[in-house]
C-alpha positions as CSV (number, residue, x, y, z in Angstrom):
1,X,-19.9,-32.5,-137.1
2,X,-16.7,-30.7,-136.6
3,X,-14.8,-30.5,-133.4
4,X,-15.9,-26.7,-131.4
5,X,-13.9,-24.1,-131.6
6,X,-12.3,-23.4,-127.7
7,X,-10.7,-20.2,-126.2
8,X,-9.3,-20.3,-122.8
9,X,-8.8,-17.2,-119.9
10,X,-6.4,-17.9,-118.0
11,X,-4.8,-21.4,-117.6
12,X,-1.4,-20.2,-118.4
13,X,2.5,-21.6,-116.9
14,X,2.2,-22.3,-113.7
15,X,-1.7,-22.7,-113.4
16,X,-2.9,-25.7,-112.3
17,X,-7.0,-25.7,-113.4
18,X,-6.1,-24.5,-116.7
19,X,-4.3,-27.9,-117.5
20,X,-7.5,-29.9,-116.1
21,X,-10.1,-28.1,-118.4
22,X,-7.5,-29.0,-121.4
23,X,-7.2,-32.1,-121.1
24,X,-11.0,-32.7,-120.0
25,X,-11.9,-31.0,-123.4
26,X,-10.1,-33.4,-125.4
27,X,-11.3,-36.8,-123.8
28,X,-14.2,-37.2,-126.1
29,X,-12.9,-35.6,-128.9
30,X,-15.7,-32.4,-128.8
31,X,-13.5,-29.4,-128.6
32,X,-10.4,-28.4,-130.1
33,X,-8.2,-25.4,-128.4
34,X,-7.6,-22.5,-130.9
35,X,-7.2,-19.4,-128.9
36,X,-6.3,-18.0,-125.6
37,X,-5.5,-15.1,-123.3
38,X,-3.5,-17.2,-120.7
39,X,-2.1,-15.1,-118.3
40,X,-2.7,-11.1,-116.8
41,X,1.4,-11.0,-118.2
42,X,1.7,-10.4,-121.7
43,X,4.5,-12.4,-121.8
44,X,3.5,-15.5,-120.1
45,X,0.1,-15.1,-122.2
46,X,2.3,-15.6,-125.1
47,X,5.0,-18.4,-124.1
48,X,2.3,-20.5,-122.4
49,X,0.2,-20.2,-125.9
50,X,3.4,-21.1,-127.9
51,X,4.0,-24.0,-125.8
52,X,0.6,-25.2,-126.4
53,X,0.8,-24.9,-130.3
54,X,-1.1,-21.5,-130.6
55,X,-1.2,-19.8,-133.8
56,X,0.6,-16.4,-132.8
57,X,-2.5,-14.5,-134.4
58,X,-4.8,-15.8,-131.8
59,X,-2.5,-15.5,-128.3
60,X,-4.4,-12.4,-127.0
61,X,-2.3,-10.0,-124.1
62,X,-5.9,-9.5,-122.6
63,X,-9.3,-11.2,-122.4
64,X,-11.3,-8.1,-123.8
65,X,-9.0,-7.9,-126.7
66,X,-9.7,-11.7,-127.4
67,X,-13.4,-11.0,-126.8
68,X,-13.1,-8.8,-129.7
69,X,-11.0,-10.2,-132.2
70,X,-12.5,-14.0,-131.8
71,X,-16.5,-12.5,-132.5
72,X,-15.2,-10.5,-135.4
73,X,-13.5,-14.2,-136.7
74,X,-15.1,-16.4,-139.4
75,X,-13.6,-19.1,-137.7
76,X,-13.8,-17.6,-133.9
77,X,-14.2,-19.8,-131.0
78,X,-17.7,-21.4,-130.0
79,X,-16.8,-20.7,-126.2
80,X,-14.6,-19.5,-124.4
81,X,-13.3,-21.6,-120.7
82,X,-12.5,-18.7,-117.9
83,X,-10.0,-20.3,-115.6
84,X,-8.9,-17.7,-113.7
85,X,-9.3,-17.3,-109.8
86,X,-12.5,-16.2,-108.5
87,X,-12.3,-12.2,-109.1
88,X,-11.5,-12.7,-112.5
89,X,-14.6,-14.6,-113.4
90,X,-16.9,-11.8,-114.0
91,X,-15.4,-9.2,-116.6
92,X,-14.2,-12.2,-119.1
93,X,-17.6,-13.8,-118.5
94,X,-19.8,-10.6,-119.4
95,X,-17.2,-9.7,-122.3
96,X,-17.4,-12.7,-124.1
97,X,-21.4,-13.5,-123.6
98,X,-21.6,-9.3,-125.2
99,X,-19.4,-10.1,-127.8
100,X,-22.2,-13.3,-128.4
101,X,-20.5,-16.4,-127.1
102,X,-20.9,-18.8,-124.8
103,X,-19.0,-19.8,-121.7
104,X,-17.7,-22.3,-119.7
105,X,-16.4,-21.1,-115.9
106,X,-15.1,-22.8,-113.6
107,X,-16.7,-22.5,-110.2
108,X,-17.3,-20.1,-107.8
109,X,-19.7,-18.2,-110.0
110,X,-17.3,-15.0,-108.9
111,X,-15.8,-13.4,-105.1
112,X,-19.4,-11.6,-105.0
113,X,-22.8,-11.8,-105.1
114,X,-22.7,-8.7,-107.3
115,X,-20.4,-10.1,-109.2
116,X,-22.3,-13.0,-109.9
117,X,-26.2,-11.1,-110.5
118,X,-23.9,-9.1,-112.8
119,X,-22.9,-12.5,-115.0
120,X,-26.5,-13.6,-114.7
121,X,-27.8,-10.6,-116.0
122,X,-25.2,-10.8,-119.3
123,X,-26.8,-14.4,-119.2
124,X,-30.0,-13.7,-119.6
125,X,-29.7,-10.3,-122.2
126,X,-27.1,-13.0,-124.3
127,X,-29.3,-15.6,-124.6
128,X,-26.0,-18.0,-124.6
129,X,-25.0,-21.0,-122.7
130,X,-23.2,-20.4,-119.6
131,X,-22.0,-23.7,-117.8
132,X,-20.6,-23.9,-114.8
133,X,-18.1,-26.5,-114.1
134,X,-19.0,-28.1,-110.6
135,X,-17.3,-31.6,-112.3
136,X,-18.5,-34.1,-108.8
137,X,-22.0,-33.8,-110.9
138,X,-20.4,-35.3,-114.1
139,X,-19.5,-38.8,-111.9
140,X,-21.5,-41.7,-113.4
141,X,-22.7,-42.9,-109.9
142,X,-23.5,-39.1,-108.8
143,X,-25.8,-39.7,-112.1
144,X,-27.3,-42.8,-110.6
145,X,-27.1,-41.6,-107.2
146,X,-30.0,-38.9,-108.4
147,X,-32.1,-40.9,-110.7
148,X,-32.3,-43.2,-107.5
149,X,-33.9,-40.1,-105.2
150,X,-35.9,-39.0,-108.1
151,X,-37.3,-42.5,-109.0
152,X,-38.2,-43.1,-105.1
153,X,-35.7,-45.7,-103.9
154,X,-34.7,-44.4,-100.9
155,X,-38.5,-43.0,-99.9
156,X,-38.7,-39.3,-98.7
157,X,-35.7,-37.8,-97.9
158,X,-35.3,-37.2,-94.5
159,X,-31.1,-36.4,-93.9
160,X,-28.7,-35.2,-96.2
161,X,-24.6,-34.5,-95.1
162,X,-21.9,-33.9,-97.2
163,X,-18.2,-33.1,-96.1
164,X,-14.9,-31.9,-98.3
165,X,-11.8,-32.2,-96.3
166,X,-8.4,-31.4,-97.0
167,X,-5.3,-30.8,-95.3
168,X,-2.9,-28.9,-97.9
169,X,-3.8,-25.5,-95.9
170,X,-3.0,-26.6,-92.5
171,X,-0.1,-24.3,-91.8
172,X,0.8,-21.0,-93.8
173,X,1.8,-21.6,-97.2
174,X,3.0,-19.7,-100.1
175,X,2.5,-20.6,-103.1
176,X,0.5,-20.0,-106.5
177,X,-2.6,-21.4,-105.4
178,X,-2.6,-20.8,-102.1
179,X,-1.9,-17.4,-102.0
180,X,-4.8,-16.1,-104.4
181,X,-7.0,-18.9,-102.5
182,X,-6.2,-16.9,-99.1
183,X,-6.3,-13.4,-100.6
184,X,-10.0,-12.4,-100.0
185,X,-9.5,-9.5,-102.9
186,X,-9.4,-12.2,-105.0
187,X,-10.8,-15.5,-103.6
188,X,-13.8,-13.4,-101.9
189,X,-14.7,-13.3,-98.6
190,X,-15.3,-16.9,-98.4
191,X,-12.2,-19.0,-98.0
192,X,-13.2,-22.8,-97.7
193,X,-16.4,-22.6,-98.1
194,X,-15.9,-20.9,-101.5
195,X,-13.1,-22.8,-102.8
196,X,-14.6,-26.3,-101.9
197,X,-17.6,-25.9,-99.8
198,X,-19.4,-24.4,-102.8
199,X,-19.0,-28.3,-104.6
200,X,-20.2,-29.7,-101.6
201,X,-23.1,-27.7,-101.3
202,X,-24.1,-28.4,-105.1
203,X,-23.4,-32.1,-104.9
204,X,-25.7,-32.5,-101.6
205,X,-28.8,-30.5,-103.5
206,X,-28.2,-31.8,-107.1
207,X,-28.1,-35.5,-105.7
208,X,-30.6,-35.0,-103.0
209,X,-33.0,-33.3,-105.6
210,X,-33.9,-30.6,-102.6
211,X,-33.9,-26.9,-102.4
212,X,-32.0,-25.4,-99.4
213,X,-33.8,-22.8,-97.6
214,X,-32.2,-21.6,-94.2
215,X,-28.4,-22.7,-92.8
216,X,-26.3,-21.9,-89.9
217,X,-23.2,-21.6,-90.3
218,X,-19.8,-21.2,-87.6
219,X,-16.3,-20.2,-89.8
220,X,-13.6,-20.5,-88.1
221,X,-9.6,-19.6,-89.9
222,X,-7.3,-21.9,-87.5
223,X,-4.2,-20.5,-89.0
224,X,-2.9,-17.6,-87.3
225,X,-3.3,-14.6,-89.7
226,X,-5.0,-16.0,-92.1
227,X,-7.8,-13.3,-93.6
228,X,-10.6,-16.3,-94.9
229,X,-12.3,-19.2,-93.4
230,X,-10.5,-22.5,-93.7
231,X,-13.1,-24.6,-91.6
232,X,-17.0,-24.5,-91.5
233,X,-19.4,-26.2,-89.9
234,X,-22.9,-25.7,-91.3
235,X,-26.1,-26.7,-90.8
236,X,-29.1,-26.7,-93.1
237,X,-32.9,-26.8,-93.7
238,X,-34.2,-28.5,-97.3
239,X,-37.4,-27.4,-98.5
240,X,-40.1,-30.4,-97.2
241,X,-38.5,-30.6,-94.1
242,X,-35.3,-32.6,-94.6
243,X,-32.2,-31.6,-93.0
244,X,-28.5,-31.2,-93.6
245,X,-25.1,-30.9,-92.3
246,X,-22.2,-29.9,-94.5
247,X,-18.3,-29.6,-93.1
248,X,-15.8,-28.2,-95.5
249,X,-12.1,-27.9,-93.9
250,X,-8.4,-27.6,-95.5
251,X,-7.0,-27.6,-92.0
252,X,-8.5,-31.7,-91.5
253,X,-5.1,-33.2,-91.3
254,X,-4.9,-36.5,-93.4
255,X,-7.4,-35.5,-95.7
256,X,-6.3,-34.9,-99.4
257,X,-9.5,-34.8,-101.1
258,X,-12.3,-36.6,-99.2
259,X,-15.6,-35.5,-100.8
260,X,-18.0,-37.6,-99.4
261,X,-21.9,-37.6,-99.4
262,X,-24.6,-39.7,-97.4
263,X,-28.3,-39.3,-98.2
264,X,-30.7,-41.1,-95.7
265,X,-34.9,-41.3,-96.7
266,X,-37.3,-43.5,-95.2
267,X,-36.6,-46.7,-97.4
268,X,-33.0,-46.5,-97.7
269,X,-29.7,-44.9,-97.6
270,X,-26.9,-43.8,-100.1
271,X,-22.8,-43.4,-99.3
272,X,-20.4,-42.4,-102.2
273,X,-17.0,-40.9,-101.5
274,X,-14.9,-39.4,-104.0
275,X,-11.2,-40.5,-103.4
276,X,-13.2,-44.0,-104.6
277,X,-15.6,-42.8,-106.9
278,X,-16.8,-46.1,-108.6
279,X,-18.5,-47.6,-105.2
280,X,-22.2,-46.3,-104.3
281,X,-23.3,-47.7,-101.2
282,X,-26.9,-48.4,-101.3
283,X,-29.0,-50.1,-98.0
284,X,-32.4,-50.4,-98.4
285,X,-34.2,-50.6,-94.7
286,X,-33.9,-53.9,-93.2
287,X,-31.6,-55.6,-95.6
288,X,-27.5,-55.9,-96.3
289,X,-26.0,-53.6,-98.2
290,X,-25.0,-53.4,-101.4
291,X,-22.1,-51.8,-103.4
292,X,-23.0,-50.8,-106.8
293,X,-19.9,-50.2,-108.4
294,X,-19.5,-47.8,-111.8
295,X,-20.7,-49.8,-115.2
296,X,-21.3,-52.9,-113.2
297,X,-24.5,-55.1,-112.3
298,X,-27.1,-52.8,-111.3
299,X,-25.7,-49.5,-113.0
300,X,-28.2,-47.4,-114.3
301,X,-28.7,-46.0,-118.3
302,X,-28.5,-42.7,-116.9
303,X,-25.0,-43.7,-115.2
304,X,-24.0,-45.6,-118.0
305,X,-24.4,-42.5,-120.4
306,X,-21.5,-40.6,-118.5
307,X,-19.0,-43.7,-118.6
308,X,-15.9,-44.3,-120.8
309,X,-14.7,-47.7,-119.8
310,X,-15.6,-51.6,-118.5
311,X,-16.3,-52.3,-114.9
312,X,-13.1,-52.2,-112.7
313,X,-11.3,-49.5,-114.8
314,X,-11.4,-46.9,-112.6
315,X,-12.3,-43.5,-113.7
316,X,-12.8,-40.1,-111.6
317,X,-11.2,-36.5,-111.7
318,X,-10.6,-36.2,-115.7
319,X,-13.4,-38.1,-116.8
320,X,-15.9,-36.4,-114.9
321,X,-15.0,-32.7,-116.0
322,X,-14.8,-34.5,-119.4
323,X,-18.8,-35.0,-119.2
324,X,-19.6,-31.6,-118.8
325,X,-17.3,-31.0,-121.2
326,X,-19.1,-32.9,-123.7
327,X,-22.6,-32.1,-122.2
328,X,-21.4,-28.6,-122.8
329,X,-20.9,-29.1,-126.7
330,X,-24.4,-30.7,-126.8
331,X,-25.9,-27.5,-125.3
332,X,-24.4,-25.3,-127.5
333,X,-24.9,-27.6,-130.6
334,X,-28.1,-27.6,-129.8
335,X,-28.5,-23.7,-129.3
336,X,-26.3,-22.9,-132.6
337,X,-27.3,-25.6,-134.6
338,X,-31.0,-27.1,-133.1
339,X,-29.0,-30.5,-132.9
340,X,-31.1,-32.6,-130.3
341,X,-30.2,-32.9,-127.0
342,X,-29.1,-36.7,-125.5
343,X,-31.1,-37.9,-122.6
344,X,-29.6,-36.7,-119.2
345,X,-28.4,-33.5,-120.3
346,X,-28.4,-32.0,-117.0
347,X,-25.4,-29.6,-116.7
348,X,-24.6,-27.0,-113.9
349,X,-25.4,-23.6,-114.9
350,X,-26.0,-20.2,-113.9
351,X,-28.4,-20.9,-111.8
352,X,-26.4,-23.0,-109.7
353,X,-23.7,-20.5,-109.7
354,X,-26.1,-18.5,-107.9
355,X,-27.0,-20.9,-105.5
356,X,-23.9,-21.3,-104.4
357,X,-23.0,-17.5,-104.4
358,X,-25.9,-17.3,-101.9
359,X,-24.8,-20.1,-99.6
360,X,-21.6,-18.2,-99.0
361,X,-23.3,-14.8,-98.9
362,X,-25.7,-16.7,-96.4
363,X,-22.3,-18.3,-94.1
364,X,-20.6,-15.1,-93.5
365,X,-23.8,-13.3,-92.6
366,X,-24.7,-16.4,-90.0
367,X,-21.5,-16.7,-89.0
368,X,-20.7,-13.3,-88.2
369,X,-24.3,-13.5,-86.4
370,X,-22.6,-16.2,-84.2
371,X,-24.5,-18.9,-86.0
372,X,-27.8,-17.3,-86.0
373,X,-30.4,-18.9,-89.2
374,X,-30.0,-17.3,-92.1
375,X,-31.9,-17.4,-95.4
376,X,-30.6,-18.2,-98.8
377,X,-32.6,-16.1,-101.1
């Protein structure tokens, strides 16, 4: 089968996402970059597609132009990757899925609920594949991590807490990706809790396999001025009666990137934390631990579907945004083509965009209630 056909929006000199989608798209060899419209500046659009060998016909100065041009192609792009920050997710999303192509976005869904019912509506009238890149859910041991909930090894889940903490926003800053990441006209209103509390919220229900019904929620911006959260504490309520905590900070000095999860049922207990991703702790009641470690002893089919390499060759960031990547070409072969769909194909979508459009819409509301319980919807 030949390589897909990729467009990108956004991504351009000087972006920093952009770079990770390209070089996730080429790990297994799936997708093959052939347009873009890289920047807002017609300029930059075009020097950033030069630099990445662009043919000049197909460096766009705008996404809607691209939208256009790339349907009307023989040879147009097969999706199109929107890269942009948050308020630019919905117009290239609902242009491209009218124009009849399908689309990859990186997450949050968009800076408002409206924003994001809008992109599900052009979802559902489309009928194409919209993926959503939450790339924590494309980690082998996140794979076996959930097939061990589902299959029943750690009993009924009782308590699930999850935590992102960084430290890179800890003092005013100014620079590209802090200032649109601060800039609630185009982050949204949520600041942390958009940015990376919206992965820690996915990861917690797509590994827990549970449905968040209420939260509370206290938002707190420590730096002075600042016009979005950059700490939240939150507390939640599963469907069936477990219960969660979730902390997402970019003021937790000494924190680069600690995603960690712990999920606690009545047989056992689970620990993974990103900045080591190829250890799973795993204690069944009343015995030692164990550490399952990535394509090891112990590692599950479903875990070893998502893997590139032998045991102790670590693998993380890249390669995990490279399996939804790839699971992104099987959905879309199989919707274009009817090609059958591997085992595990279980891909953010749309629908998790929403959920995590609600959690936000749900903070701000309990927050600004002082913490009072708030439903997701």
């Amino acid at each position: 089968m030949r390589k897909l056909r990729l467009g990108m929006v956004g991504g351009g000199q000087g972006a920093f996402i952009g770079g990770v989608h390209r070089i996730a798209a080429r790990i297994d060899g799936q997708w093959e970059l052939v347009a873009g419209a890289l920047s807002s500046d017609p300029e930059r659009a075009r020097a950033s597609g030069l630099d990445l060998g662009l043919a000049e016909d197909r460096i766009y100065g705008s996404y809607a132009e691209m939208a256009q041009a790339e349907a009307a192609r023989s040879d147009g792009i097969d999706a199109v990757a929107i890269v942009t920050p948050n308020h630019m997710h919905a117009g290239p999303a609902i242009a491209f899925l009218e124009a009849g192509i399908h689309v990859i976005c990186d997450k949050p869904l968009a800076s408002t609920l409206e924003d994001a019912n809008a992109i599900a509506d052009a979802v559902e009238a489309s009928g194409k594949q919209f993926i959503l890149t939450h790339n924590y859910a494309g980690y082998p041991l996140i794979r076996q991590a959930r097939e061990m909930v589902r299959t029943g090894e750690l009993g009924d889940i009782r308590i699930v807490q999850v935590e992102y903490v960084q430290d890179w926003l800890a003092e005013e800053t100014s620079n590209k990706q802090a200032d649109w990441r601060t800039d609630p006209a185009k982050s949204g209103a949520g600041g942390a809790i958009g940015d990376i509390g919206t992965h820690a919220f996915h990861l917690a229900g797509y590994v827990s396999d549970l449905k968040a019904e209420t939260l509370r929620a206290e938002l707190d911006s420590f730096v002075p001025g600042r016009r979005v959260d950059d700490n939240a504490f939150i507390t939640l309520r599963y469907a069936g009666g477990a219960k969660g905590a979730l902390w997402a900070s970019q003021v937790a000095v000494g924190h680069e990137n600690a995603l960690t999860f712990r999920v606690y049922g009545t047989k056992g207990g689970l620990v993974w934390r990103q900045e080591n991703p190829n250890e799973l702790r795993f204690t069944r009641f009343g015995e030692p631990a164990q550490t399952l470690t990535r394509a090891g002893a112990g590692s599950s089919e479903t875990a070893n579907r998502t893997t590139r390499t032998p045991p102790g060759h670590p693998e993380g960031y890249l390669e995990g945004f490279a399996t939804i990547y790839s699971e992104a070409a099987h959905l879309i072969r199989h919707a274009d083509q009817g090609v059958a769909l591997p085992e595990g194909c279980e891909t953010p979508g749309i629908q998790d965009g929403l959920a995590g459009m609600r959690f936000v819409s749900a903070c701000i509301v309990s927050s600004n209630d002082d913490g009072g319980w708030t439903a997701l919807g």
